[in-house]
Chimera marker file (.cmm) of the C-alpha trace (Angstrom):
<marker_set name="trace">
<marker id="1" x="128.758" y="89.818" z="127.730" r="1" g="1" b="0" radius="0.5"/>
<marker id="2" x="126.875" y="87.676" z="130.274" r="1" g="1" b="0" radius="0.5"/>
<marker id="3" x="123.589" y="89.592" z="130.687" r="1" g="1" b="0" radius="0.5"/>
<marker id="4" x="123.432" y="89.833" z="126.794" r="1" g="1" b="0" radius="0.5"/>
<marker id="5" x="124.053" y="86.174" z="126.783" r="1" g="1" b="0" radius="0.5"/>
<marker id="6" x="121.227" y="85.647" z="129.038" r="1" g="1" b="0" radius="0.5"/>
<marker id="7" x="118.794" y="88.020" z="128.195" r="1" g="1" b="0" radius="0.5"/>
<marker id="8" x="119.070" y="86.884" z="123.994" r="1" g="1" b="0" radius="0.5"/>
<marker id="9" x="118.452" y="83.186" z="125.693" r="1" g="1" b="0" radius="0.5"/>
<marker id="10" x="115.787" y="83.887" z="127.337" r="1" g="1" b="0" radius="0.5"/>
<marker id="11" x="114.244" y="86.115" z="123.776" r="1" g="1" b="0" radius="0.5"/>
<marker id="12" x="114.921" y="83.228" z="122.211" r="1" g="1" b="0" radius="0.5"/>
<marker id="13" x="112.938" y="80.754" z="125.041" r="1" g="1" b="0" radius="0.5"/>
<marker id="14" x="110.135" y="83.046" z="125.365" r="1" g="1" b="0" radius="0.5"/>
<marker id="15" x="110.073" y="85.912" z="123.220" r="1" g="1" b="0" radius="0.5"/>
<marker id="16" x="110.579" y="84.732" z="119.350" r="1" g="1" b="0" radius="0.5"/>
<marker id="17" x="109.157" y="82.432" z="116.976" r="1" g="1" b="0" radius="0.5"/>
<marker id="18" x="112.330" y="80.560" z="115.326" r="1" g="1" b="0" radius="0.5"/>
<marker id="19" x="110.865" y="79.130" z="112.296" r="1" g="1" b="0" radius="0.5"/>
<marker id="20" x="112.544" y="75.554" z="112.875" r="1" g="1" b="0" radius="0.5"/>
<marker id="21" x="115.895" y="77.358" z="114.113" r="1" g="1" b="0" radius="0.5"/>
<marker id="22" x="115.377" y="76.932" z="117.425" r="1" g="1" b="0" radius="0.5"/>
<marker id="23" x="118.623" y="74.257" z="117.741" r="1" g="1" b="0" radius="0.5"/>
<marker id="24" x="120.621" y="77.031" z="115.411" r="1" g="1" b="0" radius="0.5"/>
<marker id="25" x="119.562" y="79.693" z="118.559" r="1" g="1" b="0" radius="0.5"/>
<marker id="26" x="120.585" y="77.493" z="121.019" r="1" g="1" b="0" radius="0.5"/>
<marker id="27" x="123.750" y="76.911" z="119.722" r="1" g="1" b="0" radius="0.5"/>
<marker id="28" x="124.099" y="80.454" z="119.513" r="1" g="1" b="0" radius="0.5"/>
<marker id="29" x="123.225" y="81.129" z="123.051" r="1" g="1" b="0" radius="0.5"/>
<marker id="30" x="125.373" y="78.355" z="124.657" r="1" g="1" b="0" radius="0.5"/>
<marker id="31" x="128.688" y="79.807" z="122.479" r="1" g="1" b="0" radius="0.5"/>
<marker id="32" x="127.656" y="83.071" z="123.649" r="1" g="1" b="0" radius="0.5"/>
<marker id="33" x="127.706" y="81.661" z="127.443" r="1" g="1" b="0" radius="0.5"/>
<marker id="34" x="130.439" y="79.894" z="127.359" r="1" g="1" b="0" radius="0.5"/>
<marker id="35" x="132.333" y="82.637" z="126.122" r="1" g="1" b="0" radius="0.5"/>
<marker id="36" x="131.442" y="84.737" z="128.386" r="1" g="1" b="0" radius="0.5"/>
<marker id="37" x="132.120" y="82.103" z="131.153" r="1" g="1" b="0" radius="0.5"/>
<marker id="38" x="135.606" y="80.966" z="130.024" r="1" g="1" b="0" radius="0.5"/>
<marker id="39" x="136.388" y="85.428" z="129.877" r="1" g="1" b="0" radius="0.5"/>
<marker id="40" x="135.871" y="85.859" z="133.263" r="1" g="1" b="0" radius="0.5"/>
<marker id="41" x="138.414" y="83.377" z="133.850" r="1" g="1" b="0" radius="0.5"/>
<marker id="42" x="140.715" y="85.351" z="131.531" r="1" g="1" b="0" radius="0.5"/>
<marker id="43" x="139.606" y="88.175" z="133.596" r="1" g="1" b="0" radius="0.5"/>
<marker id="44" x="140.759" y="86.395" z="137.026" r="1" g="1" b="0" radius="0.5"/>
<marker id="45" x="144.317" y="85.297" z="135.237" r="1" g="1" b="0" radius="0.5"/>
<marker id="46" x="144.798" y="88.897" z="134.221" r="1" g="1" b="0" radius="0.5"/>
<marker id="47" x="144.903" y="90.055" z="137.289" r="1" g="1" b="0" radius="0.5"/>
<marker id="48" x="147.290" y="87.918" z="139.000" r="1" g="1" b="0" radius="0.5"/>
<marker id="49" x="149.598" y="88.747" z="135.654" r="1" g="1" b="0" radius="0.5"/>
<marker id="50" x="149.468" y="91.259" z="132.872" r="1" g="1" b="0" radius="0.5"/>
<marker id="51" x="150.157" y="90.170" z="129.368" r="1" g="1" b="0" radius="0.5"/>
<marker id="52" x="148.889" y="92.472" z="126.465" r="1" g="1" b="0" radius="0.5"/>
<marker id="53" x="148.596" y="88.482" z="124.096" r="1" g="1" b="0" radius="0.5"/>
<marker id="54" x="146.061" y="87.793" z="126.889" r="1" g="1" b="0" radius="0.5"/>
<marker id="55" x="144.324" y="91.017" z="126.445" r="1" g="1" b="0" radius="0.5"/>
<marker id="56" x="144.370" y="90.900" z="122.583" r="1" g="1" b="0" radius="0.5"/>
<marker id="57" x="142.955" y="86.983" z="122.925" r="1" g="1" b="0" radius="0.5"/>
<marker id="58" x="140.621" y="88.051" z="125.298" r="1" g="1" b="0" radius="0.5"/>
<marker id="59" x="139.035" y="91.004" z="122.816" r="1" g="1" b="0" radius="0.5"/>
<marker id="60" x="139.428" y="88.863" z="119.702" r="1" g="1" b="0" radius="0.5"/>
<marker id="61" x="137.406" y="86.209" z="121.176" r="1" g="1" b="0" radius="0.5"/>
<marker id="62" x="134.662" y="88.470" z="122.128" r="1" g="1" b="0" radius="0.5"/>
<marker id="63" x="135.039" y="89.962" z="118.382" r="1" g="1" b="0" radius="0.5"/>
<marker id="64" x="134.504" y="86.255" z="117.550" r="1" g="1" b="0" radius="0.5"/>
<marker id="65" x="131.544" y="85.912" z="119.892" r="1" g="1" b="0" radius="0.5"/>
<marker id="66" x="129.950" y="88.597" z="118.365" r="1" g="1" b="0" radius="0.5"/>
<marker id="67" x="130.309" y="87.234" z="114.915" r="1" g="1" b="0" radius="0.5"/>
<marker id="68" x="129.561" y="83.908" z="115.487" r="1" g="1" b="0" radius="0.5"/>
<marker id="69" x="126.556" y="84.245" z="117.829" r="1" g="1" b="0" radius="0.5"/>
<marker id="70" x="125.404" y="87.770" z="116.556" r="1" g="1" b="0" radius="0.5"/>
<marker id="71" x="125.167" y="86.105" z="112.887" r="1" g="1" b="0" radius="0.5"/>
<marker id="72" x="122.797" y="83.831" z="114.138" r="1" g="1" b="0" radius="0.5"/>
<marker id="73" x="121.113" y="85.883" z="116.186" r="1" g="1" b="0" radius="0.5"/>
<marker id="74" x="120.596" y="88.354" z="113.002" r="1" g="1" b="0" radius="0.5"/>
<marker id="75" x="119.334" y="85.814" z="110.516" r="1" g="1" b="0" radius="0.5"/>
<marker id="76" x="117.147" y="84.203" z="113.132" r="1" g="1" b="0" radius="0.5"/>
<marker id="77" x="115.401" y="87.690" z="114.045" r="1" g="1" b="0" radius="0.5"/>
<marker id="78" x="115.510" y="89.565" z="110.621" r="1" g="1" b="0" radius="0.5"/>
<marker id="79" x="116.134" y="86.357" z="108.159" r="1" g="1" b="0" radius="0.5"/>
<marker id="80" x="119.066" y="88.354" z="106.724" r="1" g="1" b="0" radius="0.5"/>
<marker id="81" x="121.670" y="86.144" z="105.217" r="1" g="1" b="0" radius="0.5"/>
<marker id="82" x="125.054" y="86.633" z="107.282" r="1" g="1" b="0" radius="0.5"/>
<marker id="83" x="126.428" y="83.217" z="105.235" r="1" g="1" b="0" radius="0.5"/>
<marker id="84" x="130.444" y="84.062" z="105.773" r="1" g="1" b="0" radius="0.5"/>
<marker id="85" x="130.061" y="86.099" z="109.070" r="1" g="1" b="0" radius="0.5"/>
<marker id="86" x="129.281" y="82.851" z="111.269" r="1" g="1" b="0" radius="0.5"/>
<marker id="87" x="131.881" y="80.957" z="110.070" r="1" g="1" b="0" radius="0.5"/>
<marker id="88" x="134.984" y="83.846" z="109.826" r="1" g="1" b="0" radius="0.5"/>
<marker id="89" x="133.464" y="84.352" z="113.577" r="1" g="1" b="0" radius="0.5"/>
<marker id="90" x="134.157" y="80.768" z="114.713" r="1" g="1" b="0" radius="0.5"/>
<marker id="91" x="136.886" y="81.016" z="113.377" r="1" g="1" b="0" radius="0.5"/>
<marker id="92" x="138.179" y="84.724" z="115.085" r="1" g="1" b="0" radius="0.5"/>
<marker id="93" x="137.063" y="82.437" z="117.967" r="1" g="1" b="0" radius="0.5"/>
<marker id="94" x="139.646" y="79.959" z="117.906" r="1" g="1" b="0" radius="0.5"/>
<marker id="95" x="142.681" y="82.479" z="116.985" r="1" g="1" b="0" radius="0.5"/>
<marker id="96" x="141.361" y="84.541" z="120.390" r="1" g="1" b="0" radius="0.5"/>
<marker id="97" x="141.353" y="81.009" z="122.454" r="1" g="1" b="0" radius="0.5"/>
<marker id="98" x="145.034" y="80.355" z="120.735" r="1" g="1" b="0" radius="0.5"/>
<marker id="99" x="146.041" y="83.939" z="121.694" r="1" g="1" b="0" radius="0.5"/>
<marker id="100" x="145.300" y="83.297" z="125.433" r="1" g="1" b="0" radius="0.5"/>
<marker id="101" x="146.814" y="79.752" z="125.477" r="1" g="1" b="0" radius="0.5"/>
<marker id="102" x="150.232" y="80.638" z="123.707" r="1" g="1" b="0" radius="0.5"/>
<marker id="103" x="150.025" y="84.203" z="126.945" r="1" g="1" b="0" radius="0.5"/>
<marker id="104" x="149.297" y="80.998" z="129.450" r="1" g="1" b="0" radius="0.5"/>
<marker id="105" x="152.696" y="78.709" z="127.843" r="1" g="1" b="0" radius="0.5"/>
<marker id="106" x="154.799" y="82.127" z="127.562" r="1" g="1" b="0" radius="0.5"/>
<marker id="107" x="154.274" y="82.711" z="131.123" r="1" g="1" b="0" radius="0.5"/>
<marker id="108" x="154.773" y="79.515" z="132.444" r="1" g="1" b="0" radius="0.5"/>
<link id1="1" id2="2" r="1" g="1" b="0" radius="0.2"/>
<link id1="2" id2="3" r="1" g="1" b="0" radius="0.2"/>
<link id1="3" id2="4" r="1" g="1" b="0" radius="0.2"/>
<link id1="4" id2="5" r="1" g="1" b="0" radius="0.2"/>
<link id1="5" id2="6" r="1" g="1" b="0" radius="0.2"/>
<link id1="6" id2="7" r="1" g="1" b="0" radius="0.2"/>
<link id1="7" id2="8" r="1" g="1" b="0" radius="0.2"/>
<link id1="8" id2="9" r="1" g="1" b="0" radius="0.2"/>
<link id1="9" id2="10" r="1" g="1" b="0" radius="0.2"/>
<link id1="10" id2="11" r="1" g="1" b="0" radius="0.2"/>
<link id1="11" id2="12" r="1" g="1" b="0" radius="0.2"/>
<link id1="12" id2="13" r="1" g="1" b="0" radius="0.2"/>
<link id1="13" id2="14" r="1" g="1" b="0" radius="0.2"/>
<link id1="14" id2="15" r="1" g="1" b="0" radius="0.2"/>
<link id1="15" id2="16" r="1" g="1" b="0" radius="0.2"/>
<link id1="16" id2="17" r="1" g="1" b="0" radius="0.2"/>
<link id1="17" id2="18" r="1" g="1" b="0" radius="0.2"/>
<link id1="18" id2="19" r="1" g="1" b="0" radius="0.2"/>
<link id1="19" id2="20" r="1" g="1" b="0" radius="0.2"/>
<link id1="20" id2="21" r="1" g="1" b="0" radius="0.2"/>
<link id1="21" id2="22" r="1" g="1" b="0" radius="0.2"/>
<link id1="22" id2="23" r="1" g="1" b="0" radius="0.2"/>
<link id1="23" id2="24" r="1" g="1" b="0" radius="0.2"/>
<link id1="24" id2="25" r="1" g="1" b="0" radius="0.2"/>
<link id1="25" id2="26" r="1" g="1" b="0" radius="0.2"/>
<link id1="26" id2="27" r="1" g="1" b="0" radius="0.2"/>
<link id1="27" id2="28" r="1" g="1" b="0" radius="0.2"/>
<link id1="28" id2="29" r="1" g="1" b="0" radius="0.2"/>
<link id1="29" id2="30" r="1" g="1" b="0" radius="0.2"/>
<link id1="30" id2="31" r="1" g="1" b="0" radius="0.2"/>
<link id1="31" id2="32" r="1" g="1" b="0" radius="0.2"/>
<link id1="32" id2="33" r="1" g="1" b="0" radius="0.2"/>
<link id1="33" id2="34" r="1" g="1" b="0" radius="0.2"/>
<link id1="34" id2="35" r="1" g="1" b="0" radius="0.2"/>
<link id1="35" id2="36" r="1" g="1" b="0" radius="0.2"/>
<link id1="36" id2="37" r="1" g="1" b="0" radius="0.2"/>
<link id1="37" id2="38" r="1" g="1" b="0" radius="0.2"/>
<link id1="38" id2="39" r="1" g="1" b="0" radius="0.2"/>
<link id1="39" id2="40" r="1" g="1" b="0" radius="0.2"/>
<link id1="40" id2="41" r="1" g="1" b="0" radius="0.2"/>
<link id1="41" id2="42" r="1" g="1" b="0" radius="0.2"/>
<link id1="42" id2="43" r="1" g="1" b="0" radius="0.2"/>
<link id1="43" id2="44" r="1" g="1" b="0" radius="0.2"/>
<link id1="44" id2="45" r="1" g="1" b="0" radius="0.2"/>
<link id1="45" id2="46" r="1" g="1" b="0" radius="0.2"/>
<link id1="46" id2="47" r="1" g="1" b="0" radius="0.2"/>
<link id1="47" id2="48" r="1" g="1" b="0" radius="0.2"/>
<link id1="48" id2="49" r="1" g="1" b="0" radius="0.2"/>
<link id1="49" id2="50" r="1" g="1" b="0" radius="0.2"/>
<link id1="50" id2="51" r="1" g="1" b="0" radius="0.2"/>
<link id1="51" id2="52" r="1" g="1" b="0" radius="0.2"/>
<link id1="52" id2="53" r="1" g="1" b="0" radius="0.2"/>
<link id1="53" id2="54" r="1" g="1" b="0" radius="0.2"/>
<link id1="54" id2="55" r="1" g="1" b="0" radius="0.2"/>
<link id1="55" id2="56" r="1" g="1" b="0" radius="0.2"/>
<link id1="56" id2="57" r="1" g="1" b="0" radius="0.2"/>
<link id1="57" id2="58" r="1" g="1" b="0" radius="0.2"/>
<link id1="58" id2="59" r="1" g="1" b="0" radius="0.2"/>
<link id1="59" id2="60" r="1" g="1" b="0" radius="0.2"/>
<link id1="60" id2="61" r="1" g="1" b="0" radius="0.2"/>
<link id1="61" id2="62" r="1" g="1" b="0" radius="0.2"/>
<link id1="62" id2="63" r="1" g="1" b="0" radius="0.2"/>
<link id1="63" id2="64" r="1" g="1" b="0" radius="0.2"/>
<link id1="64" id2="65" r="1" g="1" b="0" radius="0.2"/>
<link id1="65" id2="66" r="1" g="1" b="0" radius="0.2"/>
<link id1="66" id2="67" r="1" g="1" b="0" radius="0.2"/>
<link id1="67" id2="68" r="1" g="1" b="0" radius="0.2"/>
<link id1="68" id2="69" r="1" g="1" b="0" radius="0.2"/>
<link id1="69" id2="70" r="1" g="1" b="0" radius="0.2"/>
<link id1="70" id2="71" r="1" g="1" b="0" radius="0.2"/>
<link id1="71" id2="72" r="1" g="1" b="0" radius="0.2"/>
<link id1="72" id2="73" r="1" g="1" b="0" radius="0.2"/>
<link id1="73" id2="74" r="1" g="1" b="0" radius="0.2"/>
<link id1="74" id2="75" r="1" g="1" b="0" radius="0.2"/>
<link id1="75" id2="76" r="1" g="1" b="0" radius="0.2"/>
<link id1="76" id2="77" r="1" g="1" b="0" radius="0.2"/>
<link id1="77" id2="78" r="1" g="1" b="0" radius="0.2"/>
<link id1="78" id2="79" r="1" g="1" b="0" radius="0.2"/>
<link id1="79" id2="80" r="1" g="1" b="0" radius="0.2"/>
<link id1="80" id2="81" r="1" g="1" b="0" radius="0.2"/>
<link id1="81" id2="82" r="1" g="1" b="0" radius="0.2"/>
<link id1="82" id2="83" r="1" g="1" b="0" radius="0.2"/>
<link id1="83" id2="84" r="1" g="1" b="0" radius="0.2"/>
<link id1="84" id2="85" r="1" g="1" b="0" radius="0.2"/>
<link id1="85" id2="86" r="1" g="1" b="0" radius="0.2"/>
<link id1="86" id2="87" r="1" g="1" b="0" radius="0.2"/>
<link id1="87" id2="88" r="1" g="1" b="0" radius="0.2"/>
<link id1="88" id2="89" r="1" g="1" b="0" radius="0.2"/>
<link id1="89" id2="90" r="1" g="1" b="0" radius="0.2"/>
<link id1="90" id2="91" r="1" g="1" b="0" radius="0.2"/>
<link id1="91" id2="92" r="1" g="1" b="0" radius="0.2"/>
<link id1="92" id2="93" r="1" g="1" b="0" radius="0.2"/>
<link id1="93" id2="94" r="1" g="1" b="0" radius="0.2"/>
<link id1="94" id2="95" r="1" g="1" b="0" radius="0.2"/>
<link id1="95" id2="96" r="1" g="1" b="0" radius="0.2"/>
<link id1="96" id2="97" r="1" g="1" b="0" radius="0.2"/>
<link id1="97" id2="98" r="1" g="1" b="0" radius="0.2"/>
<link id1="98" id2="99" r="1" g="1" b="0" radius="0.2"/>
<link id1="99" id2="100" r="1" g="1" b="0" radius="0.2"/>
<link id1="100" id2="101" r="1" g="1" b="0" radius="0.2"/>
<link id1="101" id2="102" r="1" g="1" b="0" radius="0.2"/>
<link id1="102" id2="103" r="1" g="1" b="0" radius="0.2"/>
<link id1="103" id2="104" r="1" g="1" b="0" radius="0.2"/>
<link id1="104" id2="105" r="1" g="1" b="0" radius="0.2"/>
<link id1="105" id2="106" r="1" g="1" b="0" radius="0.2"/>
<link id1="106" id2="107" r="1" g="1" b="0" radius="0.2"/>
<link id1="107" id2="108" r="1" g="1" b="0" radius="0.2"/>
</marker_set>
């Protein structure tokens, strides 16, 4: 998830004209980053402990990720209109990061 975040930033510096979505890619790319980020800390707590909640809020942010940040990414590159994915994806987002909290408070 890092080296796509990373390569579709650096597209989007150097590679495509945005049409005045520029800030709308950029937003995309630093959700995508952060994501990726904050999973390799999931990663790290994993292995110290198992807990399938951690493991389903770790693949439901990345589903989230992928609809939040792809949908951009897709209507910035093809102009396709993705007008409920980006929003259900921040959304699937959040219930991941809630997921991996509420496997954090159940093992404490």
């Amino acid at each position: 998830m890092s080296l796509s975040a990373v390569i579709l930033a650096a597209l989007g510096s150097h590679a495509v004209d945005m049409n005045g979505l520029l800030e709308s890619w950029k937003a995309a790319s630093r959700i995508h980053m952060f994501s990726a980020a904050a999973l390799f800390g999931v990663a790290a707590l994993h292995s110290r402990w198992e807990s399938r909640l951690l493991i389903w809020g770790a693949w439901v942010v990345v589903t989230g990720t992928i609809m939040f940040s792809g949908g951009i990414y897709l209507h910035i590159l093809s102009g396709f209109k993705v007008s409920n994915l980006v929003p259900a994806g921040g959304l699937v987002m959040m219930t991941g990061w809630l997921l991996a909290a509420l496997a954090f408070l159940k093992k404490s």
